[in-house]
C-alpha positions in Angstrom: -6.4 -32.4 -38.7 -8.9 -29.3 -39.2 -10.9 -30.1 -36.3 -7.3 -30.2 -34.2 -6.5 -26.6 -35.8 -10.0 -25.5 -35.0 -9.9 -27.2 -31.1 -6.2 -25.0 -30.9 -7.7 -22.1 -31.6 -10.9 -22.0 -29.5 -8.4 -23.2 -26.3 -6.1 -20.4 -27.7 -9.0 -18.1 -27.3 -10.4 -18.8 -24.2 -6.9 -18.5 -22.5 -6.0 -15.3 -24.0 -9.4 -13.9 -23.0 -9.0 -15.1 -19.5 -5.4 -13.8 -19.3 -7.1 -10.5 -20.7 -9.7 -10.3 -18.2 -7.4 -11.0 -15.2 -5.0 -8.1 -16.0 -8.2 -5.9 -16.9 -9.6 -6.8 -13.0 -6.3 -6.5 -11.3 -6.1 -2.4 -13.4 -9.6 -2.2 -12.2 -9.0 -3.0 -8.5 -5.9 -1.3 -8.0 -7.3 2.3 -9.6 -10.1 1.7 -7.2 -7.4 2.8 -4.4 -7.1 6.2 -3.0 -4.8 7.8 -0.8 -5.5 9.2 2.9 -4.6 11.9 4.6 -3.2 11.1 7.6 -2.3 13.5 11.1 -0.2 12.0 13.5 0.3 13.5 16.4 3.6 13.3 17.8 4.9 11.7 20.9 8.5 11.9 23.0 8.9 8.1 23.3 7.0 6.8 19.7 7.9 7.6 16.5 5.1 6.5 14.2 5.6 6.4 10.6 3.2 5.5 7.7 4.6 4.4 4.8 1.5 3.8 2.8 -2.3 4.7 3.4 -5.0 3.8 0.7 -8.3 3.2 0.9 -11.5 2.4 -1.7 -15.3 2.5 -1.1 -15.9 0.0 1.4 -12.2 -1.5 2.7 -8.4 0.0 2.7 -5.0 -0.6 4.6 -2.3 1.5 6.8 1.1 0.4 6.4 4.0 1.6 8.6 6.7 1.4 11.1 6.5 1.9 15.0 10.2 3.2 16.3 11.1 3.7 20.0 13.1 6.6 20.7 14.0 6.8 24.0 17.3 4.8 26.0 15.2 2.4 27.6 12.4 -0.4 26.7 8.6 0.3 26.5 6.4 -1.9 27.6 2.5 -1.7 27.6 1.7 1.4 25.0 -0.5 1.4 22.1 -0.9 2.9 19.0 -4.5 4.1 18.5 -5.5 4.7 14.8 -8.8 6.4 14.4 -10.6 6.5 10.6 -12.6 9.7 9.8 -14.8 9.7 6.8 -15.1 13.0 4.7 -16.5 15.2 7.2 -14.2 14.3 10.1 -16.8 11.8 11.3 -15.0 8.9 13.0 -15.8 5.8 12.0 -13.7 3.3 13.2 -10.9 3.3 15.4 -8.1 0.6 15.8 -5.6 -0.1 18.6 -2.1 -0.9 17.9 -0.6 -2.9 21.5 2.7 -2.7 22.1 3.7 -4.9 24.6 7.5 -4.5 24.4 9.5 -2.8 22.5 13.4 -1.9 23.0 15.5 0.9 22.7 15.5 2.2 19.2 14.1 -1.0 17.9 11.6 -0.7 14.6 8.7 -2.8 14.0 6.3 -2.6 10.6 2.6 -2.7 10.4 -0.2 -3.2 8.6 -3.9 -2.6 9.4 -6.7 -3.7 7.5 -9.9 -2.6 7.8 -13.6 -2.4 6.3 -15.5 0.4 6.6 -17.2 2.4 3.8 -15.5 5.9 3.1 -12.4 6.3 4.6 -10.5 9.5 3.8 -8.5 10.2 6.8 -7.0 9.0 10.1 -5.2 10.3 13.4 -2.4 8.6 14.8 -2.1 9.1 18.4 0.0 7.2 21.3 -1.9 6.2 24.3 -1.0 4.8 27.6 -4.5 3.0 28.1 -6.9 1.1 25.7 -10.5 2.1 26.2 -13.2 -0.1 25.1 -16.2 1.6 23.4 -19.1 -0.9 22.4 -18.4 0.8 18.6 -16.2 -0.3 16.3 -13.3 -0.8 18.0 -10.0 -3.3 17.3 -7.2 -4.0 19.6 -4.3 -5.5 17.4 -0.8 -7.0 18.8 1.6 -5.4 17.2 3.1 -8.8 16.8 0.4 -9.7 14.8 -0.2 -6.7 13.0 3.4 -6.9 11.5 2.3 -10.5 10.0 -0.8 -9.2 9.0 0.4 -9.2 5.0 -0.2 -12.1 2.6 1.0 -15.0 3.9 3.0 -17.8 2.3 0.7 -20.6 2.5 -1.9 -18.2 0.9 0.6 -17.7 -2.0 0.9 -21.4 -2.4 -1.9 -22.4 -2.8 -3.1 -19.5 -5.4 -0.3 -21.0 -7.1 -1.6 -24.3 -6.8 -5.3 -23.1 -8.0 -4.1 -21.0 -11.0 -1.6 -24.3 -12.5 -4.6 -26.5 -12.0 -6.8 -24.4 -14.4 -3.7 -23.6 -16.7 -2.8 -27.1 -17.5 -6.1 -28.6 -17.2 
């Protein structure tokens, strides 16, 4: 019965540390996150909003909502997001296309990126998407508002985490 006691207490142990260590990396990662400044530039037709702009050493996000404000639907725009470091040195720039979008109708966004030492953007509204051999993105907007976890994703950490809990 000792050795049953003993087994307990080792398994007892080794969960509690792991649950330990999990929340310690999940603090870690999410103090790692700064905020960005951001400068949109305004537009008669587009009203861009960002709701949330963070980024860390090497990756970050930009999440936000695109809303039309004129009587009639636009078709064909884009949203172009360009990532400064420090200086004001861009670094990376990302197109948001907006292939239709109705009167007063809002759509949500979020854009991932990597790139080391983000600390700013500019938002602008452009009629035409240029192609530069840099780093450039083009991004449906369609696509970048499912661009968050996805469900299947969740499942299956789910899945992971219970077969390491109960076995």
């Amino acid at each position: 019965m000792s050795r049953l006691k003993t087994f307990g207490k080792y398994i007892l142990m080794i969960v509690g540390f792991y649950i330990f260590s999990t929340i310690l990396s999940i603090g870690f990662i999410s103090t790692t996150y700064n905020e960005m400044e951001e400068n949109i530039y305004p537009d008669s037709s587009i009203l861009v909003k960002i709701e949330e702009a963070k980024s860390t050493f090497v990756n970050g996000y930009i999440k936000g909502n695109i809303t039309n404000n004129t009587g009639s639907d636009i078709q064909s725009k884009y949203v172009k997001i360009e990532l400064l470091s420090k200086k004001g040195n861009e670094i990376l720039t990302k197109y948001i296309q907006i292939d239709e979008l109705k009167a007063g109708e809002t759509k949500n966004f979020t854009i991932n990126f990597e790139a080391e030492n983000i600390k700013s953007f500019n938002v602008k509204v452009t009629d035409n998407y240029v192609y530069e051999e840099s780093d450039v993105h083009l991004i449906n907007l369609k696509d970048a508002e499912n661009e968050e976890v996805k469900g299947i994703s969740i499942l299956l950490a789910t899945v992971i985490l219970l077969k390491y809990v109960i076995l």
